[in-house]
N, C-alpha and C positions, 0 to 999 in steps of 0.2 A: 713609347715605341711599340709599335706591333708589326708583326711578320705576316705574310700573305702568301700564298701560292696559289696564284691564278692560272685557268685552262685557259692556253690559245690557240687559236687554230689558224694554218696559215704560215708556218713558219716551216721550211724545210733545210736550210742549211746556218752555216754559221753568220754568214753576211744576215741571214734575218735575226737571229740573236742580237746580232749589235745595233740592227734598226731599235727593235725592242728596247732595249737597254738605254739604248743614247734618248729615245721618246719618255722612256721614265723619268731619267736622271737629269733631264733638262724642268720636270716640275718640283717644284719649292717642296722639302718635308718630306723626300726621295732621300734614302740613306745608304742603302745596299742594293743592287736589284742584279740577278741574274739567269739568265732566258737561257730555256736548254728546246732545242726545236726536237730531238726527238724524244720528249716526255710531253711536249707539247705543253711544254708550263713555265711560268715568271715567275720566280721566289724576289721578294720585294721585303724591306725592310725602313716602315712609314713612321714618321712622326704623327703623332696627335695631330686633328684637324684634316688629315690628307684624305679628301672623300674618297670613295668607290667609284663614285662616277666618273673626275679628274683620271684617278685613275685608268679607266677602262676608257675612255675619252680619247688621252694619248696615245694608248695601243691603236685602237679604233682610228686614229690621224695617221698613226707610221704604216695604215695599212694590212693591218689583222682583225682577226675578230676574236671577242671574249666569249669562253662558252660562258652563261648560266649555272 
Protein backbone atom coordinates (compact mmCIF):
# COMPACT_ATOMS: atom_id res chain seq x y z
CA UNK A 1 0.00 0.00 0.00
CA UNK A 2 1.32 3.45 -0.53
CA UNK A 3 -0.27 6.95 0.23
CA UNK A 4 -0.22 9.73 -2.21
CA UNK A 5 -1.22 13.50 -2.05
CA UNK A 6 -1.73 14.79 -5.21
CA UNK A 7 -2.12 18.83 -6.26
CA UNK A 8 -5.42 19.58 -8.22
CA UNK A 9 -6.45 22.22 -9.52
CA UNK A 10 -10.03 22.94 -10.44
CA UNK A 11 -11.92 21.91 -7.57
CA UNK A 12 -13.90 24.62 -5.81
CA UNK A 13 -16.62 23.24 -3.59
CA UNK A 14 -17.68 20.07 -2.13
CA UNK A 15 -19.76 18.66 -5.09
CA UNK A 16 -16.22 18.59 -6.86
CA UNK A 17 -14.62 16.64 -4.07
CA UNK A 18 -17.07 13.88 -4.61
CA UNK A 19 -16.47 14.02 -8.58
CA UNK A 20 -12.92 13.50 -7.39
CA UNK A 21 -13.51 10.82 -5.13
CA UNK A 22 -16.17 8.83 -6.96
CA UNK A 23 -13.40 8.93 -10.33
CA UNK A 24 -10.75 7.43 -8.06
CA UNK A 25 -12.73 4.93 -6.21
CA UNK A 26 -14.28 3.59 -9.31
CA UNK A 27 -10.30 2.39 -10.54
CA UNK A 28 -9.18 -1.19 -9.29
CA UNK A 29 -6.30 -0.83 -6.16
CA UNK A 30 -8.04 2.55 -4.99
CA UNK A 31 -8.39 2.06 -1.15
CA UNK A 32 -8.92 5.23 0.70
CA UNK A 33 -9.08 8.50 -1.21
CA UNK A 34 -10.01 11.89 -0.04
CA UNK A 35 -10.32 15.46 -2.08
CA UNK A 36 -10.27 18.62 0.02
CA UNK A 37 -10.91 21.43 -2.82
CA UNK A 38 -9.65 24.00 -0.57
CA UNK A 39 -5.96 22.72 -0.12
CA UNK A 40 -6.55 21.78 -3.55
CA UNK A 41 -5.17 18.16 -2.91
CA UNK A 42 -6.48 14.16 -3.15
CA UNK A 43 -4.89 12.03 -0.35
CA UNK A 44 -5.21 8.55 -2.08
CA UNK A 45 -4.35 5.39 -0.46
CA UNK A 46 -3.02 2.68 -3.52
CA UNK A 47 -2.31 -0.78 -3.84
CA UNK A 48 0.73 -2.07 -5.47
CA UNK A 49 0.47 -1.86 -9.43
CA UNK A 50 -1.87 1.34 -9.30
CA UNK A 51 0.09 3.70 -11.82
CA UNK A 52 0.48 7.45 -11.70
CA UNK A 53 -0.80 7.92 -14.82
CA UNK A 54 -4.26 5.71 -14.11
CA UNK A 55 -4.28 7.78 -11.54
CA UNK A 56 -3.98 11.37 -12.87
CA UNK A 57 -6.00 9.82 -15.86
CA UNK A 58 -9.21 9.61 -13.83
CA UNK A 59 -8.93 13.06 -12.38
CA UNK A 60 -8.06 14.35 -15.65
CA UNK A 61 -11.63 12.29 -17.07
CA UNK A 62 -13.98 13.82 -13.91
CA UNK A 63 -12.68 16.92 -15.19
CA UNK A 64 -9.58 18.49 -13.15
CA UNK A 65 -6.23 18.99 -13.77
CA UNK A 66 -3.09 17.36 -11.86
CA UNK A 67 -0.39 19.80 -11.06
CA UNK A 68 3.16 18.37 -11.66
Amino acid sequence: MERKTISVTGMSCNGCEQNVETALRNLDGVSRVEANHDADTVDVVLEDGVSDDDVNAAIEQAGYDVKA
